[in-house]
Biopython code that builds the backbone (N, CA, C, O; Angstrom):
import numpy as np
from Bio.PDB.StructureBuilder import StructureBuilder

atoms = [
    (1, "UNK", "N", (83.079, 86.186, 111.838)),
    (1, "UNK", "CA", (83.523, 87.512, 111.414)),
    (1, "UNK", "C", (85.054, 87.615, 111.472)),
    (1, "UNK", "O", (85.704, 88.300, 110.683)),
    (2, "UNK", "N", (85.600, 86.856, 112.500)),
    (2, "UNK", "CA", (87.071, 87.338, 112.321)),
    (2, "UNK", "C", (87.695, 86.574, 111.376)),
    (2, "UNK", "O", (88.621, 87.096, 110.755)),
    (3, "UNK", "N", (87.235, 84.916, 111.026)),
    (3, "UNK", "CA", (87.774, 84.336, 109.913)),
    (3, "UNK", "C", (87.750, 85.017, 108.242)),
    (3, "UNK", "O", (88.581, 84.825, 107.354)),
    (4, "UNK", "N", (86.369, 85.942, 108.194)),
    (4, "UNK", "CA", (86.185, 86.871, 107.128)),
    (4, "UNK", "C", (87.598, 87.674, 107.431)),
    (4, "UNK", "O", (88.756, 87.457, 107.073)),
    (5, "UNK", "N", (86.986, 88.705, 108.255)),
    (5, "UNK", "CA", (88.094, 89.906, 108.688)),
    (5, "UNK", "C", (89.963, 89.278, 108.200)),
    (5, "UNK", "O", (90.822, 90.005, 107.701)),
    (6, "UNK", "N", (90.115, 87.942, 108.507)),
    (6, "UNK", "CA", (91.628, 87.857, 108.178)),
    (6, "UNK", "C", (91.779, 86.603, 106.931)),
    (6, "UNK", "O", (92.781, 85.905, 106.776)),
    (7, "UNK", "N", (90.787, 86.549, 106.289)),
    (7, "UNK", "CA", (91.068, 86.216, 105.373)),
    (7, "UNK", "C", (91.013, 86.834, 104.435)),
    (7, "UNK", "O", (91.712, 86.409, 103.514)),
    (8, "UNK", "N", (90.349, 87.871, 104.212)),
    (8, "UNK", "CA", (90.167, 88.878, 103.602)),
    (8, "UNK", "C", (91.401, 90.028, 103.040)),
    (8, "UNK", "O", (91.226, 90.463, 101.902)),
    (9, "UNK", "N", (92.208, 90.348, 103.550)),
    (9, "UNK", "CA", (93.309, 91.243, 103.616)),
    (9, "UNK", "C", (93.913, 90.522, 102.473)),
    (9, "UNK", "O", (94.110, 90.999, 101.356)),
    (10, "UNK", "N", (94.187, 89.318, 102.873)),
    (10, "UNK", "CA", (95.291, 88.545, 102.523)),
    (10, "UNK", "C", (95.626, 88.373, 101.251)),
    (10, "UNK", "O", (96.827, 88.326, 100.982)),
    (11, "UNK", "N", (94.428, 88.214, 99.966)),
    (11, "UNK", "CA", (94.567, 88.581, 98.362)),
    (11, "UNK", "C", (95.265, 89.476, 98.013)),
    (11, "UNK", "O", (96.278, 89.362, 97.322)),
    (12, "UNK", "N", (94.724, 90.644, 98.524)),
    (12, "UNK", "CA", (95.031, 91.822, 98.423)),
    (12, "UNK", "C", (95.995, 91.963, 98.759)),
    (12, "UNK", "O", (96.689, 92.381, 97.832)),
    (13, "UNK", "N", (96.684, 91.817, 99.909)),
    (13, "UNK", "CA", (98.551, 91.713, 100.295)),
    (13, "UNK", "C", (99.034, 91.330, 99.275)),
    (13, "UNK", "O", (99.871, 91.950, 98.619)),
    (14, "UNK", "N", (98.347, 89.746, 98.889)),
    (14, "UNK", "CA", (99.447, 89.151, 97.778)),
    (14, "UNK", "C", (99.384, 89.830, 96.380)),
    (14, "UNK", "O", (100.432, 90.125, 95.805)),
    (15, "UNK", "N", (98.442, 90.026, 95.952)),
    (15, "UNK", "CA", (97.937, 90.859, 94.624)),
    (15, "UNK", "C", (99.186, 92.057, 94.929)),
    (15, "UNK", "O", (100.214, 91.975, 94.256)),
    (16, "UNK", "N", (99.034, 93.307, 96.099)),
    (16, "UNK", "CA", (99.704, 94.308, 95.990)),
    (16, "UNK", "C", (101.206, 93.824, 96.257)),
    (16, "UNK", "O", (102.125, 94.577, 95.933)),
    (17, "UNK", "N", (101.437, 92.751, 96.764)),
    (17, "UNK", "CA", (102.941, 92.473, 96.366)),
    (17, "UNK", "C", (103.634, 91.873, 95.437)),
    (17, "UNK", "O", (104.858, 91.864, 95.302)),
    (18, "UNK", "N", (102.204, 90.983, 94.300)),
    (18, "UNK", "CA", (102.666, 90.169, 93.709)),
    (18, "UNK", "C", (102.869, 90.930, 92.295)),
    (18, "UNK", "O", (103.591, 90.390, 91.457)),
    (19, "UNK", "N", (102.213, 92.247, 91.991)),
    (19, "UNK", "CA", (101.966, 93.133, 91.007)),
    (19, "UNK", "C", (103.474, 94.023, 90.841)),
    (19, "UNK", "O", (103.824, 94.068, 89.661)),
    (20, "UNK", "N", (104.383, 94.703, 91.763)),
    (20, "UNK", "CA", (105.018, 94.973, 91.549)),
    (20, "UNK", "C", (106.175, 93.957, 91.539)),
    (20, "UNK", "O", (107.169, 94.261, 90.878)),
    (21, "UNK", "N", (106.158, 92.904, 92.131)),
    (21, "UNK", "CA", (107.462, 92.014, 91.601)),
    (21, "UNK", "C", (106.948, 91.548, 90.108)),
    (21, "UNK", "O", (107.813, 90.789, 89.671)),
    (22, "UNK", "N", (106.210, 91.654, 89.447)),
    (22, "UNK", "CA", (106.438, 90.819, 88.134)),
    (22, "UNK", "C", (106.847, 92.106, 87.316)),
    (22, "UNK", "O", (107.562, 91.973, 86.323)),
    (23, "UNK", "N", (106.439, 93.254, 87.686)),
    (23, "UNK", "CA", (106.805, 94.631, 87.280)),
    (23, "UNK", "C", (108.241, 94.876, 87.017)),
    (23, "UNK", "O", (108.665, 95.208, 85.911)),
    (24, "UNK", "N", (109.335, 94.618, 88.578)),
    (24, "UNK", "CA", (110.535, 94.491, 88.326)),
    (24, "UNK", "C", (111.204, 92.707, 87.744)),
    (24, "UNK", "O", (112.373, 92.554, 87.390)),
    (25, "UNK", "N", (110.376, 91.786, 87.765)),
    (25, "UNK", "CA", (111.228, 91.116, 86.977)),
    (25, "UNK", "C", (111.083, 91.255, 85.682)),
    (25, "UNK", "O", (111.935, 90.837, 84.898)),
    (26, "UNK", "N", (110.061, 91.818, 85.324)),
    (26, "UNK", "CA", (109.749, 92.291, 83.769)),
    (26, "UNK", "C", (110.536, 93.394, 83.377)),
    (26, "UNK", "O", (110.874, 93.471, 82.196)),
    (27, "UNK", "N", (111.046, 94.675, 84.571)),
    (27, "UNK", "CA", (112.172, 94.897, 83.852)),
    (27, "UNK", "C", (113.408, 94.538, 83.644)),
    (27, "UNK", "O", (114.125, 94.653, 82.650)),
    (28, "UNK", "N", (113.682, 93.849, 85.236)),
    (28, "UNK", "CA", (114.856, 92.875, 84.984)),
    (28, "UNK", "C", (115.464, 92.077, 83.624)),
    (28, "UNK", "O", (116.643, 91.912, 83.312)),
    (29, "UNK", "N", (114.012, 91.559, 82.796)),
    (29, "UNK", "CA", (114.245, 91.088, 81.691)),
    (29, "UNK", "C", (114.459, 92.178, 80.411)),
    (29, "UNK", "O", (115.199, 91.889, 79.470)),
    (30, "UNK", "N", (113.986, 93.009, 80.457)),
    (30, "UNK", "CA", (113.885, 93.473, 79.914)),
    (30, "UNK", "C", (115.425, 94.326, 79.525)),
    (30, "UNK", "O", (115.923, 94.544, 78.420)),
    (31, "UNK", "N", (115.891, 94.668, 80.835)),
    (31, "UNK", "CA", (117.208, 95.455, 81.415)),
    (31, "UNK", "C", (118.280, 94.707, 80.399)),
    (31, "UNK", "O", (119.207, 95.152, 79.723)),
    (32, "UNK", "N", (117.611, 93.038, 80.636)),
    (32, "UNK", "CA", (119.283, 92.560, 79.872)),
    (32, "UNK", "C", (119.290, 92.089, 78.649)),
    (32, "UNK", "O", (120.301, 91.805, 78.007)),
    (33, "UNK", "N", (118.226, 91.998, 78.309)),
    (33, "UNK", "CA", (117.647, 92.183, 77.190)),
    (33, "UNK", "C", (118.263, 93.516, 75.840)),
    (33, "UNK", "O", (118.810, 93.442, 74.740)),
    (34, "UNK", "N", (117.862, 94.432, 76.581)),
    (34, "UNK", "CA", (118.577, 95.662, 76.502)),
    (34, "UNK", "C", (120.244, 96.133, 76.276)),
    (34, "UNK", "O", (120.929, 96.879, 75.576)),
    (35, "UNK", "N", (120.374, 95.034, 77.504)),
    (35, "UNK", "CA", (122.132, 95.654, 77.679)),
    (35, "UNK", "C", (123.016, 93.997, 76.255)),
    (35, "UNK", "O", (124.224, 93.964, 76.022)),
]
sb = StructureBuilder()
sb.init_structure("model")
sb.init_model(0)
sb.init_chain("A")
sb.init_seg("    ")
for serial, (resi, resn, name, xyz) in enumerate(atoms, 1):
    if name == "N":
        sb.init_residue(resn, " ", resi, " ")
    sb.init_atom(name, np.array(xyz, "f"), 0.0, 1.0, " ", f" {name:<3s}", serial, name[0])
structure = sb.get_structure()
């Protein structure tokens, strides 16, 4: 149960951190793109 319990979180950390960085490098690109 605890190998579930902490492996578990851990997608999800990366998913919810990995979702907004492609967000800002997508505007990053986008930014200079722009300018």
């Amino acid at each position: 149960m605890t190998t579930r319990e902490g492996a578990f979180p851990m997608p999800i950390i990366l998913w919810l951190l990995g979702v907004p960085a492609t967000i800002v490098i997508l505007l990053m690109l986008f930014g200079v793109v722009g300018f």
